[in-house]
C-alpha positions in Angstrom: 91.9 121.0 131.1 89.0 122.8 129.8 91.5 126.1 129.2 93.6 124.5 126.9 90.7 122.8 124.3 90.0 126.3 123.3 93.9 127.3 121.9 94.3 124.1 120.8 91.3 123.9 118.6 92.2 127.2 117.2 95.3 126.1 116.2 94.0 122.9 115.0 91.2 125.0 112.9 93.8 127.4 111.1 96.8 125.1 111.0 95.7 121.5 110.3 92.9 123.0 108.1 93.9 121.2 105.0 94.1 117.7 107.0 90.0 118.0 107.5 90.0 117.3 103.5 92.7 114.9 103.2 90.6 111.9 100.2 92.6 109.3 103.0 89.7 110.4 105.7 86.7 109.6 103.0 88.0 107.5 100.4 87.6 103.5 100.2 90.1 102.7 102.2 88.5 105.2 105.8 86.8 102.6 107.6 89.9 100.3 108.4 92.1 103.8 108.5 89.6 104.8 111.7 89.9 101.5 112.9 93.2 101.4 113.1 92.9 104.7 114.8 90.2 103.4 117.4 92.5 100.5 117.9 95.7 102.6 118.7 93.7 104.6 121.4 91.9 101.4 122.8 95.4 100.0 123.2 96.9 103.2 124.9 94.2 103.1 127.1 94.6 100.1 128.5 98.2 100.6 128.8 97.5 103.6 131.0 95.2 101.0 133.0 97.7 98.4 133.5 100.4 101.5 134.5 98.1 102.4 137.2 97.3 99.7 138.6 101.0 98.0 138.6 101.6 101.4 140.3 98.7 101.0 142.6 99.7 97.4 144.0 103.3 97.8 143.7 105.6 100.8 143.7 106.5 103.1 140.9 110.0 102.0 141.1 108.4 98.7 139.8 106.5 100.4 137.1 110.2 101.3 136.0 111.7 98.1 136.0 109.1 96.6 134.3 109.6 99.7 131.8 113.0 98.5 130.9 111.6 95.3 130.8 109.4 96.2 127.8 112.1 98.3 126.0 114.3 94.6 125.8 111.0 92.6 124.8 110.7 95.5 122.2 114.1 94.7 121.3 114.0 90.9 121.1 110.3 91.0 119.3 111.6 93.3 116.1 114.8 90.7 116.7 112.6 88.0 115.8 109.6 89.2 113.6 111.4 91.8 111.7 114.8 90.1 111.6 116.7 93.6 113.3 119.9 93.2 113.9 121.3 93.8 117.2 124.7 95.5 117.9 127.2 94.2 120.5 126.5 97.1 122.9 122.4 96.6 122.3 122.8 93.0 123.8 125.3 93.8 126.3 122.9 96.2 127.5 119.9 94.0 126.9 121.8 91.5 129.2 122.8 94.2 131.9 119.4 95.3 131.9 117.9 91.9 133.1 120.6 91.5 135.1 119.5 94.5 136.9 115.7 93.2 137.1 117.1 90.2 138.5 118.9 91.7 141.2 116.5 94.4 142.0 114.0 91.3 142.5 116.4 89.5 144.4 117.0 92.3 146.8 113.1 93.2 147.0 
């Protein structure tokens, strides 16, 4: 809201004052730095999209089912790219976790 910009600059402006100079914001390697940046908040936008619109043609009890979904694909992408191990209790919970998607479909 337009009431909080004002405390939260001020902090911003006498806190994070040494961050405006950080040699990382204007040195050679800036322009992939703010892309990187722009890319982040281009993807958590249009994560907020898709959240509201799975909420707007299906419930929010689906948004959190398919919210647990993610955290396992999370799980089974670092599994796979970065070669993460995986404890016992991770998979069983992995595994209970679909389960529970599959039932909760079943039942819908």
């Amino acid at each position: 809201s337009r009431e909080s910009l004002l405390p939260l600059g001020l902090y911003s402006s006498l806190v994070e004052y040494q961050a405006y100079y950080d040699p990382q914001l204007s040195g050679p390697g800036a322009p992939r730095l703010w892309g990187l940046v722009l890319l982040s908040g281009l993807v958590s936008f249009f994560l907020n999209l898709a959240n509201f619109l799975v909420t707007k043609h299906t419930s929010a009890v689906m948004l959190q089912v398919l919210g647990n979904v993610k955290v396992v694909l999370s799980i089974l992408v670092s599994l796979l790219i970065f070669g993460n191990r995986v404890s016992a209790s991770s998979a069983v919970g992995c595994a209970v976790t679909l389960a529970g998607v599959a039932a909760y479909n079943f039942c819908k």
